[in-house]
C-alpha positions as CSV (number, residue, x, y, z in Angstrom):
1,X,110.6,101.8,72.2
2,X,113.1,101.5,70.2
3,X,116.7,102.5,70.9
4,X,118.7,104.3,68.4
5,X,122.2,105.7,68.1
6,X,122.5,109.2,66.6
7,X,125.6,110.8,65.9
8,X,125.5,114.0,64.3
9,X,127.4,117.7,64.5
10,X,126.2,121.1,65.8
11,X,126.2,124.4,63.9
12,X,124.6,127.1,65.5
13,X,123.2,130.1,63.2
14,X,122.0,133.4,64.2
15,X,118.8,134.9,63.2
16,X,119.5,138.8,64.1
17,X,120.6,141.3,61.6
18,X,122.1,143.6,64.3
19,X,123.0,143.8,67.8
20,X,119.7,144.8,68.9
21,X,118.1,142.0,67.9
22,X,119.8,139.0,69.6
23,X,117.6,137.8,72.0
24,X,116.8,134.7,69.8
25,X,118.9,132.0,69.0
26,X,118.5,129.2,66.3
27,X,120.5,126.2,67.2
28,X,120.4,123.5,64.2
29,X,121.3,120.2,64.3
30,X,123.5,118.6,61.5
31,X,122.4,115.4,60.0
32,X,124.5,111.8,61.8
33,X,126.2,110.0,59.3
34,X,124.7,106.4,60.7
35,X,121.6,105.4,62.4
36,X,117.6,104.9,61.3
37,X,117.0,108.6,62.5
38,X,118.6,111.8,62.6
39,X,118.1,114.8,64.3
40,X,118.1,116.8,61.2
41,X,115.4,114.8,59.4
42,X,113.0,116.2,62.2
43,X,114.0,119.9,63.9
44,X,115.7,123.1,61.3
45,X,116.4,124.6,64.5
46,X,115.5,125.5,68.3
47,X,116.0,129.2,69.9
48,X,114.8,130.2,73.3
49,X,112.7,133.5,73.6
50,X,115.3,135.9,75.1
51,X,118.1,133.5,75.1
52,X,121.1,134.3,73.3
53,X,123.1,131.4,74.4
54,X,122.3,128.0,73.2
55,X,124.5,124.5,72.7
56,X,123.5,121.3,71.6
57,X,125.5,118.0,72.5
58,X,125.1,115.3,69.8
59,X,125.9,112.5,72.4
60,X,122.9,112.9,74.6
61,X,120.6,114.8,72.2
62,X,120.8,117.6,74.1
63,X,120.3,121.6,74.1
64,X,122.1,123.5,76.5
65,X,120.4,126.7,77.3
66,X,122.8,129.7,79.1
67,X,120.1,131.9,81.0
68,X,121.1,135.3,81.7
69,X,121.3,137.1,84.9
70,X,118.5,139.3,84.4
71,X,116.3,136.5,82.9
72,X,113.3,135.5,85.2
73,X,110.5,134.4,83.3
74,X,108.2,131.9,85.0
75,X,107.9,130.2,81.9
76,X,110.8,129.4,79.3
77,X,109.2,130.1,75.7
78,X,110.7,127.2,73.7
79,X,110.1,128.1,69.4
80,X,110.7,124.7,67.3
81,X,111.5,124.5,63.3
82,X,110.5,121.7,62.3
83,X,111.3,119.8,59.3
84,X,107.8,119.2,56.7
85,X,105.4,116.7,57.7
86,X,107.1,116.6,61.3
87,X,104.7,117.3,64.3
88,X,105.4,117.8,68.4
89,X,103.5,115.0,70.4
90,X,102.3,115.0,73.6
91,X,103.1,112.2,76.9
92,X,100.0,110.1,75.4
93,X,101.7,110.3,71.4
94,X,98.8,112.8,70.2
95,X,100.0,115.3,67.7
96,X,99.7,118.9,68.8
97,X,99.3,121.7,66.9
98,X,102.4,124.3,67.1
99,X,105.4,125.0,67.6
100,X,106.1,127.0,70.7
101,X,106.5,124.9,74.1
102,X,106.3,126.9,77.2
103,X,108.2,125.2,79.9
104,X,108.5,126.4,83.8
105,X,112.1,125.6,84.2
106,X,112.5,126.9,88.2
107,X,114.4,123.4,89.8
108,X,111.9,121.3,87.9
109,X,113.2,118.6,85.2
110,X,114.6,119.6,82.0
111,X,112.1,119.8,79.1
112,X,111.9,116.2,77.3
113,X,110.0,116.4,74.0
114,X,109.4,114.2,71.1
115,X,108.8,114.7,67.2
116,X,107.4,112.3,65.0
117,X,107.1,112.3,61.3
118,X,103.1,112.3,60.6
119,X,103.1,108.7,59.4
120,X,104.0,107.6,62.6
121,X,106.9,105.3,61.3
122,X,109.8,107.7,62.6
123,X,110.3,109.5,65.8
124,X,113.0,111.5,68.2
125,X,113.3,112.8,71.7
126,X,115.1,115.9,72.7
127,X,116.4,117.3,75.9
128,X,116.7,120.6,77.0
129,X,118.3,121.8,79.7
130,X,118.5,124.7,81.2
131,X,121.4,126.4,83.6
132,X,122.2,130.0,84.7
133,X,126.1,131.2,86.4
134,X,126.8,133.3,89.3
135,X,124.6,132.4,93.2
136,X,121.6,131.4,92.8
137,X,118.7,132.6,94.9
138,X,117.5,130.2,97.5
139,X,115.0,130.0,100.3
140,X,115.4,128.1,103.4
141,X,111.8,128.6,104.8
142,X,112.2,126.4,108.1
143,X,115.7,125.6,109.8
144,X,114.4,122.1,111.6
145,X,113.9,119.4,109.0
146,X,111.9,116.2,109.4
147,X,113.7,113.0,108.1
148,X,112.9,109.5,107.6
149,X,114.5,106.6,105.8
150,X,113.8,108.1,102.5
151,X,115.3,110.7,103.2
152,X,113.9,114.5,103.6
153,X,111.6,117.0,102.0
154,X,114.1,120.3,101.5
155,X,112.1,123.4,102.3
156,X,113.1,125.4,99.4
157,X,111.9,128.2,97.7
158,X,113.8,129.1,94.3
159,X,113.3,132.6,93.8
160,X,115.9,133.5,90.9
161,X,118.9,131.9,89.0
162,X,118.0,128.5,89.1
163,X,117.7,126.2,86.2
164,X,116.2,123.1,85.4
165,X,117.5,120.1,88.1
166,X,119.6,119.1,86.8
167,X,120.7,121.8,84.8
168,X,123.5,119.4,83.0
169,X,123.5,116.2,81.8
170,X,127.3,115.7,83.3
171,X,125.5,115.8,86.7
172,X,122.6,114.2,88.6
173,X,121.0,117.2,90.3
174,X,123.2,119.6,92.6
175,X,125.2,118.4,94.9
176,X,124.1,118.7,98.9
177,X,126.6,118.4,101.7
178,X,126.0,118.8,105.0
179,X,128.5,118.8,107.6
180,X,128.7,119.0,111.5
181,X,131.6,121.3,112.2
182,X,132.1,120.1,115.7
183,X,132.6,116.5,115.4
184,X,134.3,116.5,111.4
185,X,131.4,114.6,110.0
186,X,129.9,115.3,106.5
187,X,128.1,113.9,103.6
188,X,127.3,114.4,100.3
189,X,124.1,113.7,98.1
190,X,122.3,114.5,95.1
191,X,119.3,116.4,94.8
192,X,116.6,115.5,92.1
193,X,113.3,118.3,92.9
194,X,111.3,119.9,95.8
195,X,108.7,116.9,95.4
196,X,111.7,113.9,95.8
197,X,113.4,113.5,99.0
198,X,117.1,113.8,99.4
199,X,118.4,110.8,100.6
200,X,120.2,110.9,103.9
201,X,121.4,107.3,104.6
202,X,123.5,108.3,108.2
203,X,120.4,109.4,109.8
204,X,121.9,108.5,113.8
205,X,124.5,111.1,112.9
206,X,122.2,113.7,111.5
207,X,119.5,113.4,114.1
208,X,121.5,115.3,116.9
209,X,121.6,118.7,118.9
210,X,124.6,119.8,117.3
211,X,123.6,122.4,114.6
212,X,124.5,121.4,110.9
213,X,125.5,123.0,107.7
214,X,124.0,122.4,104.5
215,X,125.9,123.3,101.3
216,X,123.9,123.6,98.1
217,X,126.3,123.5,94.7
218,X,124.3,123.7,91.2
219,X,126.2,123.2,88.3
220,X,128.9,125.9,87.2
221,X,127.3,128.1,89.8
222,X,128.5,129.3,93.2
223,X,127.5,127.5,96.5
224,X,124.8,128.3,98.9
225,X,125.4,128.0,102.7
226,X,122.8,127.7,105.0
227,X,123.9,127.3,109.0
228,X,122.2,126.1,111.9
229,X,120.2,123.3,110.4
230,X,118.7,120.0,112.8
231,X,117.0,117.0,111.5
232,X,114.3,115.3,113.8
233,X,112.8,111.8,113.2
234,X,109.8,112.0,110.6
235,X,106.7,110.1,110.0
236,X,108.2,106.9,108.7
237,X,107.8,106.3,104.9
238,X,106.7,102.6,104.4
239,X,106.1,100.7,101.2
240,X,105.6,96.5,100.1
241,X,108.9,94.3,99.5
242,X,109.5,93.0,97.4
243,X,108.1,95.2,95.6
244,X,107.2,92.5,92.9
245,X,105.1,90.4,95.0
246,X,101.3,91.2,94.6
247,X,99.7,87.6,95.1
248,X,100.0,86.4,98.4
249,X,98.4,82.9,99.7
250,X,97.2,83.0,103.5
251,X,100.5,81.4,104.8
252,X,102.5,84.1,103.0
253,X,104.2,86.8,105.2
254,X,103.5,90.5,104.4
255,X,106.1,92.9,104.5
256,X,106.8,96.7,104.6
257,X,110.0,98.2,104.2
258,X,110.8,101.9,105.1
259,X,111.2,103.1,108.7
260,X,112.5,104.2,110.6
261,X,110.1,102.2,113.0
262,X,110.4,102.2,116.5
263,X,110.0,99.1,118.5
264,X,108.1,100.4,121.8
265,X,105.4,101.7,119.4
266,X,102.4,99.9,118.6
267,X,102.0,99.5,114.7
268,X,99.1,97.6,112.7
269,X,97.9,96.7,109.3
270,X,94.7,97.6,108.4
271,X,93.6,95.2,105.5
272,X,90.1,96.7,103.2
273,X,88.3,96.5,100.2
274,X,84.7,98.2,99.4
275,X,83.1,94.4,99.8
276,X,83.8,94.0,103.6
277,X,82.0,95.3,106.0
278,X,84.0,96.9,107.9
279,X,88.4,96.4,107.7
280,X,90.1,93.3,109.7
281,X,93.0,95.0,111.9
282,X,96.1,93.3,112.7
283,X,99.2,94.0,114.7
284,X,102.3,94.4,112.8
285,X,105.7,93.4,114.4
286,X,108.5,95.6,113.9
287,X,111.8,93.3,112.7
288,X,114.0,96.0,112.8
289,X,114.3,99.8,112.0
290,X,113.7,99.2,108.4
291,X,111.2,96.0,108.4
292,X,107.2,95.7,109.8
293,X,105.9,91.7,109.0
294,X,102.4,90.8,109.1
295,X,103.2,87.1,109.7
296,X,99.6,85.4,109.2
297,X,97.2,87.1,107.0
298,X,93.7,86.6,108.6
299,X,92.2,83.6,107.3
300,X,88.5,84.5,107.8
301,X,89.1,87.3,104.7
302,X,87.8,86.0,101.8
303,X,89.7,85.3,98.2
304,X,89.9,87.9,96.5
305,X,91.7,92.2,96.3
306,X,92.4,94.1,99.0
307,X,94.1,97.1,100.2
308,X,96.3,97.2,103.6
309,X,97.0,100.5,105.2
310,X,99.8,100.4,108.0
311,X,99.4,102.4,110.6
312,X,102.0,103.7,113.6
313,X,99.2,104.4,116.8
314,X,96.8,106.3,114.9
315,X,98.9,107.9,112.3
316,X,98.6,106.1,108.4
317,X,102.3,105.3,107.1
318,X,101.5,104.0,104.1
319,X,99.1,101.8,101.7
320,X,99.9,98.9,99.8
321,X,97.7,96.7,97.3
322,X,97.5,92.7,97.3
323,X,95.6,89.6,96.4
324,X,95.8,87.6,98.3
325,X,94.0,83.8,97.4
326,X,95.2,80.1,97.8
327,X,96.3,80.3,94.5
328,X,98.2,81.8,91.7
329,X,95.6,83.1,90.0
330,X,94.4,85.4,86.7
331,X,93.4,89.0,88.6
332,X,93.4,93.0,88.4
333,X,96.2,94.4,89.3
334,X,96.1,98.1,89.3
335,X,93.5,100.6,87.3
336,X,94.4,104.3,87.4
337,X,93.7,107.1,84.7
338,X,96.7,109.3,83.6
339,X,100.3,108.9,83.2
340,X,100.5,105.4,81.5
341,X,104.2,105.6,83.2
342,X,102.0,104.5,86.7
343,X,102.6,100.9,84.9
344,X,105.3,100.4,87.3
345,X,103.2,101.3,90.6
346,X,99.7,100.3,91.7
347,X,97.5,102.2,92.2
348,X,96.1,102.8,96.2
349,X,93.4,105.3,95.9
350,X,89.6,104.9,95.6
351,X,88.6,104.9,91.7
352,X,86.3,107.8,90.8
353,X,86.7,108.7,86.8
354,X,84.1,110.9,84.4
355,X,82.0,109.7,81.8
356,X,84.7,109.7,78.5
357,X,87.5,109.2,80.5
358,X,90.1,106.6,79.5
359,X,92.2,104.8,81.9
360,X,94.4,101.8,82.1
361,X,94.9,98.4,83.4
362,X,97.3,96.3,84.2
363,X,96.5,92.4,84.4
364,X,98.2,89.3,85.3
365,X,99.4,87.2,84.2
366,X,101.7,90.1,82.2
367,X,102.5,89.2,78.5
368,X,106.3,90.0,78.1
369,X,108.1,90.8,74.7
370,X,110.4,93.4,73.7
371,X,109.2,96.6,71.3
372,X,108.9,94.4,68.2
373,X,107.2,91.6,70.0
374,X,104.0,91.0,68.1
375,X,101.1,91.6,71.5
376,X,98.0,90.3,71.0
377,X,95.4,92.4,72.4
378,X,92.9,88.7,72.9
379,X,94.7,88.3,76.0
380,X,94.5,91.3,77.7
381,X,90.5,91.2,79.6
382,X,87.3,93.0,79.1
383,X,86.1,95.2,82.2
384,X,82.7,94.2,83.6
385,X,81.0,97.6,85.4
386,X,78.3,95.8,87.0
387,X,76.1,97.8,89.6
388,X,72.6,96.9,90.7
389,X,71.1,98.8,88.4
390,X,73.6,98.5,85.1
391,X,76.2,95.7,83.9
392,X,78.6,97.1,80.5
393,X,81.7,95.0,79.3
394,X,84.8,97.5,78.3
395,X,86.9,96.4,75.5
396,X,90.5,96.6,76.0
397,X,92.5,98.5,73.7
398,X,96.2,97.3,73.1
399,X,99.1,99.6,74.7
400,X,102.6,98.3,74.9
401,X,104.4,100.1,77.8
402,X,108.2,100.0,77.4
403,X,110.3,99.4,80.7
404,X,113.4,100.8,79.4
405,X,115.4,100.0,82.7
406,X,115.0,96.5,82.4
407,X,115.1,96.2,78.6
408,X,111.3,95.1,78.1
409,X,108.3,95.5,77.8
410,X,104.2,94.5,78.3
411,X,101.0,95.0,77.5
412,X,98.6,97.0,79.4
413,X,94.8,97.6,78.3
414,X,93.2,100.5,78.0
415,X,89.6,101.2,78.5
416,X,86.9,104.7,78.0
417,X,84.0,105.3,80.2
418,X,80.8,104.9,78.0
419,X,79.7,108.7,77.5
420,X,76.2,107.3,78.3
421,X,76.9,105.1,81.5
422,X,74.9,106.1,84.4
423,X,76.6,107.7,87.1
424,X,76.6,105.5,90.0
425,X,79.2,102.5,91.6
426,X,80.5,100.1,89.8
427,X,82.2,96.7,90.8
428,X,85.0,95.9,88.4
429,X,86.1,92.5,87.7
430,X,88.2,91.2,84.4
431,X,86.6,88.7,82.0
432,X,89.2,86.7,79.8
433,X,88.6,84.8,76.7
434,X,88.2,81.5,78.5
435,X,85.4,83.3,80.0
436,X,87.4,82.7,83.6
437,X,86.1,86.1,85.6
438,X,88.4,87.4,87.8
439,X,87.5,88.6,91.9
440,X,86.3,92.8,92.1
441,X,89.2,94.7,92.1
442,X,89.3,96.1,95.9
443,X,87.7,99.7,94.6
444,X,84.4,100.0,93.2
445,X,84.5,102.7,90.5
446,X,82.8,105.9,91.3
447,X,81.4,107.6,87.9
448,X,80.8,111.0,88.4
């Protein structure tokens, strides 16, 4: 995706004729005197329903929205003025019809949306963000708090006065300290949303009988102090490293970083795929608090995709997919239906999509380019579905995914279950133009 530089001013208009009327807001963003876009040339105007505070910053392309005390609405109802021949989109780039976004705001990300102009040469993202003053109203539900080495799950109920987190650009999420009165010790961290841990890195001082205190600090609103707080050890988090490594040859050693392990506890790897039998299990060896190795991957598995689930006694920590082969070789990495942002994972859970459905793969080897980079589609595989009964090919369609982070990007294919494929399981291998037919990806796919 391209990256663009907007600079432009703010002017903020009101639409109510009288006092009574000001519970909507029209924000309206100036035209930028450089740049291949402006804000301007797409949105008249934003207002928030009940909102009579509203701000825009021109640096990040950002609204600012003041909630009121008294405002609690589940939902935020978002009205955009949009410019002729402009049009919302959705995550997938599909026009939608309206103008209104309704956006539940309670400690969850700020609202991200994008207009494009409808002949798809021209678009823009806006933020909005939204922040109330005063205490907010939180809910410790449970005083002892698992942890591992990603950190800990916060239980947290946000009842009222709580924006979007974060509720500023000019900060990261609010700010969590937690302190041990008696011996002087304290940290600080950052706190992104109720589903992301809160990363703890001095766990051997938190995990103690002393009771803590945890200070919660939003943006321009007071603190919230809750005492008596203890940590205990979690169920440890686990996943591959490096995380780029997918191929592994039979001398290669598998690793799984997380923790925090334990070393009188008796770990293994449990390597599958719905082609064997029955799974291989191996012992793992615990390195150190952060590192389980597999040092020898069973050379009686065949070539070919597999999924290894690591295990402390009986308990699953975590599942990682690998190939594993004497070779570098052309294979499926991940398939998964949904957020095309999944790119950057793979994908651990059975495949089990309805007829109609499209859905994504990602195949190596990866083409790289950057967002003007010319992908040709010829290189990205067909799907063979092959069951006993039924064999269809899937033609890729081309989808550049943009890795903004690291200033690239690559092609992924996507694919649409035939409306008229039987239900049943399907084996699903990747068929390149030099007719080279890569091993079953490690799930069959289940068409409902």
């Amino acid at each position: 995706m391209k990256k663009f530089v907007y600079i432009f001013l703010l002017l903020i208009t009101s639409l109510a004729a009288c006092k009574k009327e000001r519970d909507k807001l029209d924000v309206v963003p100036e035209p930028g005197s450089t740049g291949d876009a402006k804000a301007a040339e797409f949105l008249k105007s934003l207002r928030v329903t009940g909102v009579e505070e509203v701000s825009f910053d021109s640096v990040s392309n950002s609204f600012y929205v003041n909630l009121p005390d008294t405002y609690n609405a589940e939902e935020a109802e978002v009205i955009l003025s949009m410019q002729q021949d402009i049009v919302l989109v959705d995550s997938l780039d599909k026009p939608i019809n309206g103008n209104v976004i309704l956006h539940a705001y309670k400690g969850t990300p700020p609202l991200r949306f994008q207009l494009r102009d409808k002949s798809d040469k021209k678009w823009f993202y806006f933020n909005v963000y939204f922040n109330f003053s005063g205490t907010p109203q939180i809910e410790l539900l449970q005083k002892e708090i698992p942890i591992n080495a990603s950190g800990a799950n916060l239980p947290l109920r946000f009842t009222a006065k709580v924006g979007s987190i974060p509720s500023s650009v000019e900060q990261l999420g609010p700010i969590v300290k937690i302190s041990n009165k008696k011996t002087g010790f304290f940290m600080e961290s950052s706190y992104y949303s109720l589903t992301t841990p809160l990363y703890l890195g001095a766990t051997e001082e938190l995990i103690t009988n002393d009771p803590l205190t945890m200070e919660f600090k939003f943006f321009n609103q007071t603190p919230v102090v809750f005492e008596g707080i203890k940590f205990t050890r979690g169920v440890p988090n686990l996943y591959a490293t490096p995380s780029y490594k997918f191929q592994y040859s039979y001398k290669d050693t598998l690793k799984a970083a997380g923790g925090y392990f334990l070393p009188q506890e008796k770990y293994t790897v449990k390597i599958s795929s719905d082609f064997l039998a029955a799974p291989v299990s191996v012992a793992a060896k615990v390195e150190d608090a952060q590192m389980l190795t597999l040092d020898k991957i069973p050379a009686n598995l065949p070539q070919g995709s597999y999924l290894a689930s690591f295990y402390e006694k009986e308990t699953l920590l975590g599942k990682i997919s690998i190939q594993i082969s004497n070779f570098e070789t052309d294979c499926l990495e991940t398939i998964w239906k949904g957020d095309v942002n999944k790119a950057l994972d793979r994908n651990v859970e059975p495949l089990s999509f309805s007829k109609g459905d499209v859905f994504y793969a990602k195949s190596l080897p990866l083409t790289f380019g950057s967002a003007d980079t010319n992908f040709d589609v010829n290189r990205l595989p067909r799907l063979r579905l092959r069951s006993p009964g039924k064999t269809v090919d899937l033609a890729p369609k081309l989808v550049v995914y943009d890795w903004a982070v690291a200033g690239r990007s690559f092609a992924l294919g996507q694919y649409t279950i035939p409306a008229d494929l039987p239900a049943g399981e399907y084996a699903v291998t990747g068929i390149y133009t030099n007719r080279f037919e890569t091993q079953p990806y490690w799930s069959k796919l289940k068409v409902k």
